[in-house]
NUTI-572911 format. One record per residue (C-alpha): z, y, x; residue number from 1. Coordinates in Angstrom, 2 decimals. Layout:
N
<site <Z Y X> NUM>
...
END
This chain:
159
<site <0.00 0.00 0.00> 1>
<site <-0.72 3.44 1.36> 2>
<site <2.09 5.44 1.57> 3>
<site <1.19 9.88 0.92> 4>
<site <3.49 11.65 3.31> 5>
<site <5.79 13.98 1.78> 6>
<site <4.36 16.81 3.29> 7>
<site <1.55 16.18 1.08> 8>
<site <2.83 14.54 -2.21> 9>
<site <5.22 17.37 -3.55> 10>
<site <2.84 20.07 -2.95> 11>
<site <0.05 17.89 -4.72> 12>
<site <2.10 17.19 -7.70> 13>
<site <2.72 20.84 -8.12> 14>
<site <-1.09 21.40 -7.83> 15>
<site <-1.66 18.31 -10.23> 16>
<site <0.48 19.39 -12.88> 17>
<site <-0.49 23.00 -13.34> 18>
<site <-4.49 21.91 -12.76> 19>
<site <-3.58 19.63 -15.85> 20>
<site <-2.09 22.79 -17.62> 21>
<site <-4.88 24.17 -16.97> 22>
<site <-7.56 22.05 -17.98> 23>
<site <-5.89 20.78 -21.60> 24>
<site <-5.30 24.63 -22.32> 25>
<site <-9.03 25.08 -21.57> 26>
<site <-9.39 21.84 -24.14> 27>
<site <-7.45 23.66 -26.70> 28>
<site <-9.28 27.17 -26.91> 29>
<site <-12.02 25.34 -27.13> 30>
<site <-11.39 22.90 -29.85> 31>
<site <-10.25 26.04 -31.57> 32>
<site <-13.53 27.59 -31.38> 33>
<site <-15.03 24.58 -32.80> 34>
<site <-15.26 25.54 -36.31> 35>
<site <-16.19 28.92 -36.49> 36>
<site <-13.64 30.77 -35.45> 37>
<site <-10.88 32.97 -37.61> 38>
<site <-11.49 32.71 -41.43> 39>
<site <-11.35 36.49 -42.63> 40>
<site <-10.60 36.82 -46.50> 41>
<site <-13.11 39.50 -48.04> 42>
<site <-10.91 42.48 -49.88> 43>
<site <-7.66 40.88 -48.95> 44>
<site <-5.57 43.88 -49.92> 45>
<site <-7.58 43.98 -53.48> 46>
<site <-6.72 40.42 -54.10> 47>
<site <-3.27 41.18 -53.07> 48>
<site <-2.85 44.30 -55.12> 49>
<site <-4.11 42.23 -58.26> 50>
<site <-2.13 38.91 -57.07> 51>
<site <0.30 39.51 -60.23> 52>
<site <-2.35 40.18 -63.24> 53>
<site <-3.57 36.55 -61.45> 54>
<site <-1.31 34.84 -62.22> 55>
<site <-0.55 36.09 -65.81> 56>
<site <-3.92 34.91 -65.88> 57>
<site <-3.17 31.73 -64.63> 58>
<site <0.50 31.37 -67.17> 59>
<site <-2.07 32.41 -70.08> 60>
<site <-4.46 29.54 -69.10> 61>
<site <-1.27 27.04 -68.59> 62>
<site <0.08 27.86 -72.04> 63>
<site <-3.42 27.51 -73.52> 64>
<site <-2.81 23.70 -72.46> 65>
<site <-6.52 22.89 -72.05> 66>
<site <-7.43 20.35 -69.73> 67>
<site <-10.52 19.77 -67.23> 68>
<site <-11.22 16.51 -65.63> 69>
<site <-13.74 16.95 -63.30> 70>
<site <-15.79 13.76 -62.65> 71>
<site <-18.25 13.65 -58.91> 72>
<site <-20.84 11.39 -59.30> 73>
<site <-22.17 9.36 -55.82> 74>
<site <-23.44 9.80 -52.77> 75>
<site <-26.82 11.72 -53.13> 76>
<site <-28.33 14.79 -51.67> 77>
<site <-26.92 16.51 -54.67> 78>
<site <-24.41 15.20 -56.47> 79>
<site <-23.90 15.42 -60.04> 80>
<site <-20.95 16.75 -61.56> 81>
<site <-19.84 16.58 -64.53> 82>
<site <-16.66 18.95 -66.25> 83>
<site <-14.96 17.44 -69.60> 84>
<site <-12.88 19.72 -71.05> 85>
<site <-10.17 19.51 -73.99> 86>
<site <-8.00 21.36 -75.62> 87>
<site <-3.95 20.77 -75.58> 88>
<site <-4.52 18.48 -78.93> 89>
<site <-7.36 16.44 -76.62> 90>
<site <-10.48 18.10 -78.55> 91>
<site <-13.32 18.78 -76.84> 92>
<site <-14.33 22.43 -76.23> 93>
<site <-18.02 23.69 -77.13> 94>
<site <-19.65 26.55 -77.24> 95>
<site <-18.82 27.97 -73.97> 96>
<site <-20.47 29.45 -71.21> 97>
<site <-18.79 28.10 -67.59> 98>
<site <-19.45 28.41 -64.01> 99>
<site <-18.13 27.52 -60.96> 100>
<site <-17.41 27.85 -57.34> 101>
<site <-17.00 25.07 -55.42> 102>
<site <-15.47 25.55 -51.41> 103>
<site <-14.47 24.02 -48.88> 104>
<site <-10.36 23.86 -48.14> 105>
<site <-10.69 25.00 -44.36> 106>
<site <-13.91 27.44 -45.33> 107>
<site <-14.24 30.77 -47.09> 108>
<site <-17.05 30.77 -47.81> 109>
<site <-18.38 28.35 -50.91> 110>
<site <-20.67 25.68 -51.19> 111>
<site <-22.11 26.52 -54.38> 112>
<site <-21.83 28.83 -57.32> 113>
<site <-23.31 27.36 -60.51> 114>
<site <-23.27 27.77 -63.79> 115>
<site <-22.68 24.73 -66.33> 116>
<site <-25.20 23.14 -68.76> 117>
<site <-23.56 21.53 -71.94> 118>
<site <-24.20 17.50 -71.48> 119>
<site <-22.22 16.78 -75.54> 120>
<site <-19.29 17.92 -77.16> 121>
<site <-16.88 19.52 -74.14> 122>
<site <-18.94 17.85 -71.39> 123>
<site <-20.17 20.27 -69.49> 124>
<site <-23.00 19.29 -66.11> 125>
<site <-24.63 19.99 -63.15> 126>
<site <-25.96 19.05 -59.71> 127>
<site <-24.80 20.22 -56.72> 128>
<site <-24.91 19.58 -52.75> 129>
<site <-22.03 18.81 -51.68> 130>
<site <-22.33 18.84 -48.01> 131>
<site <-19.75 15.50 -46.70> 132>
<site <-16.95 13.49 -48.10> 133>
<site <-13.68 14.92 -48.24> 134>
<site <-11.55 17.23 -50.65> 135>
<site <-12.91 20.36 -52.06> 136>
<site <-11.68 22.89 -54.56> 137>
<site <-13.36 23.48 -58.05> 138>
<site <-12.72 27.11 -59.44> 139>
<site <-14.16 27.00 -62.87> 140>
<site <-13.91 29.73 -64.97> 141>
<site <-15.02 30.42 -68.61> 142>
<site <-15.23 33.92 -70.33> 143>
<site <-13.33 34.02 -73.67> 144>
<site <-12.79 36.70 -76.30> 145>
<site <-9.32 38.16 -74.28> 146>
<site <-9.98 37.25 -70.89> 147>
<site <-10.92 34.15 -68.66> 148>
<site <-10.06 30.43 -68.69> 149>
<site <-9.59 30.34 -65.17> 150>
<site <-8.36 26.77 -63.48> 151>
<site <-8.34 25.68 -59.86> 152>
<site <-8.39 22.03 -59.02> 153>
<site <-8.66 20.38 -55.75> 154>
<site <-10.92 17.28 -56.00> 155>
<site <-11.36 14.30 -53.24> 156>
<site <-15.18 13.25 -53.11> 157>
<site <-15.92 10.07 -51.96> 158>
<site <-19.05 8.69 -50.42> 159>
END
């Protein structure tokens, strides 16, 4: 066995250790960089002014007690998706005129905007490309005689 003389081995474990330092620091930053960099929200101080009339919104929708299921058909290069929505007593709801945005959790910016076709009584449909597997949240929003029927729903889509 070769033997490093002492002279030699403290000085290069001192070197070692900070060159590692170095290099999984350089990892880091750049692993950080990987995905686009810092995520800036678009009239953050607007949406934080109006944070409380959102959610009275949002209470308003809750104590409206409808329900959307939202339903991701497979793999394709668009996907179809289809939106059933009922009322607290489990009716369907017709006659209405949604849309939706659909992002990504770590993105800002959204993968589609589209509105909704009716496909029967409260089934509401549509295709869209859904870039990979993985969860992604559904804004869908509906204009109604005294506001908005505004829900958020986070969805896993599978292959």
């Amino acid at each position: 066995m070769i033997r490093i003389p002492e002279k030699y081995f403290w000085p290069g474990m001192i070197i070692g250790i900070l060159s590692f330092s170095v290099v999984a620091n350089v990892i880091l930053v750049m692993a950080s960089r990987s995905d686009g960099g810092a995520q800036i929200i678009d009239n953050y101080y607007e949406k934080a002014v109006k944070w409380d009339e959102h959610q009275a919104d949002l209470k308003r929708v809750r104590e409206m007690g409808w329900d959307v299921q939202i339903l991701v058909g497979p793999h394709a290069e668009k996907r179809a998706v289809r939106f059933v929505m009922q009322d607290k007593n489990g009716s369907p709801l017709s006659g209405l005129r949604p849309h939706v945005v659909v992002t990504s959790p770590a993105k800002l910016e959204p993968v589609a905007t589209v509105e909704l076709v009716p496909a029967g009584p409260g089934v509401y449909a549509t295709e869209i490309a859904i870039p990979h597997d993985g969860f992604f949240d559904f804004e869908l929003t509906a204009p109604l005689g005294d506001g908005d029927f505004v829900t958020r729903k986070r969805v896993e889509v599978l292959p």
